[in-house]
C-alpha positions as CSV (number, residue, x, y, z in Angstrom):
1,X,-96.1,-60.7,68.4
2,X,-94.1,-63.1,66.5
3,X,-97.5,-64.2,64.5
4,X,-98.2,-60.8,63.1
5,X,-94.5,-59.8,62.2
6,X,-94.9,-63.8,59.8
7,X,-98.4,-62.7,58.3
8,X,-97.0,-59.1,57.7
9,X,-93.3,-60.1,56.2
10,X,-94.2,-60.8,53.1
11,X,-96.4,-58.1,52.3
12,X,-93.9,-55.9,53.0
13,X,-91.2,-57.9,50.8
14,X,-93.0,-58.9,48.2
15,X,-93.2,-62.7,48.4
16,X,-96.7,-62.4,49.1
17,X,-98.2,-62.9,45.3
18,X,-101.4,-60.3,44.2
19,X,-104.5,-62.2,44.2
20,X,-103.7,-64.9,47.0
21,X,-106.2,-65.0,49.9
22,X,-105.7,-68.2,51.8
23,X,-103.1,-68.5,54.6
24,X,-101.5,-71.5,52.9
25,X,-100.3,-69.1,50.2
26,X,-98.3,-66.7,52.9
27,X,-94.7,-68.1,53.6
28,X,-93.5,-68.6,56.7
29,X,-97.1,-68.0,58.4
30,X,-97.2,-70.0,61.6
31,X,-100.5,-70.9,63.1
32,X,-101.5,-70.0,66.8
33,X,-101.4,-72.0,69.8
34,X,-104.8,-72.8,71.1
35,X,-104.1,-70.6,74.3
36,X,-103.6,-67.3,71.7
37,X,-106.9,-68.6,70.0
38,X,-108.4,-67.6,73.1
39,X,-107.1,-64.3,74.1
40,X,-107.7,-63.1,70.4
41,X,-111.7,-63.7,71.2
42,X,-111.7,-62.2,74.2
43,X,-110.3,-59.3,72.8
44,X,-112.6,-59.6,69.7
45,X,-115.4,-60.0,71.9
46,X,-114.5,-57.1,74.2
47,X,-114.1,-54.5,70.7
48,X,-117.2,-55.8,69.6
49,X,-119.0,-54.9,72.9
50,X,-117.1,-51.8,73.2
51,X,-118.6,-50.8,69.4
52,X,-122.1,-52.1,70.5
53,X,-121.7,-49.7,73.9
54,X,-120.6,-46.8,71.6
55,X,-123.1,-46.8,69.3
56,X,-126.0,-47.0,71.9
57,X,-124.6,-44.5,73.4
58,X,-124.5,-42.1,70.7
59,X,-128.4,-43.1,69.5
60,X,-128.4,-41.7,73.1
61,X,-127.0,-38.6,72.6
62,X,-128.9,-38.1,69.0
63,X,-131.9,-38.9,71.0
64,X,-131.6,-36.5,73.5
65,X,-130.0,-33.7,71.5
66,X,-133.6,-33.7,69.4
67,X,-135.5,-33.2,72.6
68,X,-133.0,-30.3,73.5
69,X,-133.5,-28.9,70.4
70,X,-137.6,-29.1,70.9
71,X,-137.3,-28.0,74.0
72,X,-135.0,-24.7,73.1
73,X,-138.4,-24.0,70.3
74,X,-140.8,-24.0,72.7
75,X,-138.9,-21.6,75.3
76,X,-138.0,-19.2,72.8
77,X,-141.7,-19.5,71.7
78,X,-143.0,-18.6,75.2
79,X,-140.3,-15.8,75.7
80,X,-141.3,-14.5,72.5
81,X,-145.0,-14.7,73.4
82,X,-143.9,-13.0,76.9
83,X,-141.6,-9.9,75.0
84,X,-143.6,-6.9,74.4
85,X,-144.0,-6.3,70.6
C-alpha cells in the first residue's frame, strides 16, 4: 500500500512536474520488492483472464440472442400461417 500512496503523493501535491513520464522523475517513488513483483502479475494475469472470460462470454450471449431472435421469426411466421385470415 505504501508503493501506491509514493507514486500517487505527488500528483496530488504538485511536485510531480507536467510532461514527466519516467519513474525517476516521481519523488520519493520506491521500487517493489521482487516478492510484490509477483503478486502484481498474478493479479494482472488473473484481470486479463477474467476480461478474456467476459468477453467470450458475451460473443456468447450475442450469439445466441441472434438465433433467439431467428427463431422468434419463424414461430410468429407459422402462427401467422396457422391464424385464420
Amino acid at each position: 500500500m505504501r508503493a501506491c500512496v509514493c507514486v500517487l503523493e505527488p500528483v496530488f501535491h504538485g511536485s510531480l512536474v507536467k510532461g514527466e513520464s519516467g519513474v525517476d522523475q516521481i519523488p520519493g517513488l520506491t521500487v517493489l520488492h521482487p516478492s510484490h513483483r509477483r503478486k502484481l502479475n498474478i493479479v494482472d494475469n488473473m484481470i486479463a483472464k477474467l476480461e478474456k472470460y467476459a468477453n467470450n462470454l458475451e460473443e456468447i450471449v450475442e450469439a445466441r440472442t441472434g438465433e433467439l431472435i431467428e427463431e422468434k421469426k419463424k414461430t410468429d411466421r407459422l402462427l401467422y400461417r396457422m391464424m385464420p385470415a
